[in-house]
C-alpha positions in Angstrom: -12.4 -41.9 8.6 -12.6 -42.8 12.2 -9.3 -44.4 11.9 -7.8 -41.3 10.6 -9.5 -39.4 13.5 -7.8 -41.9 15.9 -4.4 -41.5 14.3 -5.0 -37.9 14.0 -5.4 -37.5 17.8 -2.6 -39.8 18.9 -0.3 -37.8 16.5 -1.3 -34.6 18.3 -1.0 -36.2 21.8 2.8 -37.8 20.4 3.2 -33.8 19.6 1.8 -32.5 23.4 4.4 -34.9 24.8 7.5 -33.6 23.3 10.4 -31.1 25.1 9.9 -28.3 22.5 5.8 -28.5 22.8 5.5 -28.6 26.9 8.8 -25.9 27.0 6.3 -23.8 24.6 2.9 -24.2 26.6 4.7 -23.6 29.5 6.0 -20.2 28.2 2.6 -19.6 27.0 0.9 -19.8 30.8 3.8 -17.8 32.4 3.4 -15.0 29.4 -0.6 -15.1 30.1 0.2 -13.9 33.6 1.3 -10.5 32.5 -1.7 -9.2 30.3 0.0 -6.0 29.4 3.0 -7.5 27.8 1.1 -11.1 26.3 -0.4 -7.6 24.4 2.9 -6.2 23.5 4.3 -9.8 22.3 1.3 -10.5 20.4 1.4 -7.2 18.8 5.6 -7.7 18.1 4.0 -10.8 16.1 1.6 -9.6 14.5 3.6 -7.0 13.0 6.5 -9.4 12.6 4.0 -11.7 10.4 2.7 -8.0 8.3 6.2 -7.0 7.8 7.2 -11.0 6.2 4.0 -11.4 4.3 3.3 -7.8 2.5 6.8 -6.6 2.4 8.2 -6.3 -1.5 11.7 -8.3 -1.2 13.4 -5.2 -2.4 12.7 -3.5 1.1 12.6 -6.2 3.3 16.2 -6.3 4.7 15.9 -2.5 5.1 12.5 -2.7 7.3 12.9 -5.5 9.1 16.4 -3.6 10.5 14.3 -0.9 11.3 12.0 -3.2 13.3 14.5 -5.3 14.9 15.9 -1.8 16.2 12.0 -0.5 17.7 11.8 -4.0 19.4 15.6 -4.7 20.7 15.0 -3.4 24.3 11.5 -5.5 23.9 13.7 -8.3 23.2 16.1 -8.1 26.2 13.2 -8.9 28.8 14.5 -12.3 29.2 10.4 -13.9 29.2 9.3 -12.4 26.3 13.2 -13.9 24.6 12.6 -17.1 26.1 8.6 -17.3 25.1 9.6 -16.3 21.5 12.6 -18.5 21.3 10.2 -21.1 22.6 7.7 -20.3 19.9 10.3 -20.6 17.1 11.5 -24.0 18.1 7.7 -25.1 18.2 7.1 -23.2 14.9 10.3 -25.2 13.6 9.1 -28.5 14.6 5.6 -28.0 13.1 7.2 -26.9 10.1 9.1 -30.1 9.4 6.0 -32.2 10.7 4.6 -30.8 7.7 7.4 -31.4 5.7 7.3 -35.1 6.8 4.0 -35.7 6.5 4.2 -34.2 2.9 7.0 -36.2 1.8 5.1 -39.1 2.7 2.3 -38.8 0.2 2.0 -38.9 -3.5 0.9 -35.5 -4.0 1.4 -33.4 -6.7 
């Protein structure tokens, strides 16, 4: 198990090192400077998440129109596009990381 641990951590310092993950963090510190709006992006998230995870599929194209709309002069201040944008590409990455590592093992 410790050689797992070992691996596990290198793997994560491999992830620290990379262009999307530092472009991320770096958002991240210059978002934490302004409380008010790290508030306002964390609560466009949140509600983001909500309106992907307990919307029925019937109504999503419809709401998440309507939330695109309430959030598109959110969405023009050009650190919250860039944090967010950075997020995604992160998010992405983790995603196929997963994907990877899944692939990899005889799982079913």
């Amino acid at each position: 198990m410790a050689d797992i641990k070992r691996a596990t951590e290198d793997f994560a310092a491999a992830i620290k090192s990379t262009d999307v993950y530092r472009h991320y963090f770096q958002m991240k510190e210059k978002v934490k400077a302004y409380p008010e709006l790290k508030e306002k992006i964390d609560e466009f998230r949140w509600k983001n998440f909500e309106l992907q995870t307990n919307c029925e599929q019937d109504e999503l194209y419809y709401r998440m129109e309507l939330f695109e709309k309430e959030y598109e002069e959110f969405r023009k201040n050009p650190l919250v596009n860039e944090f967010l944008t950075a997020e995604l590409s992160f998010c992405r990455m983790m995603q196929q990381v997963y994907s990877d590592i899944s692939d990899k093992m005889d799982f079913e």
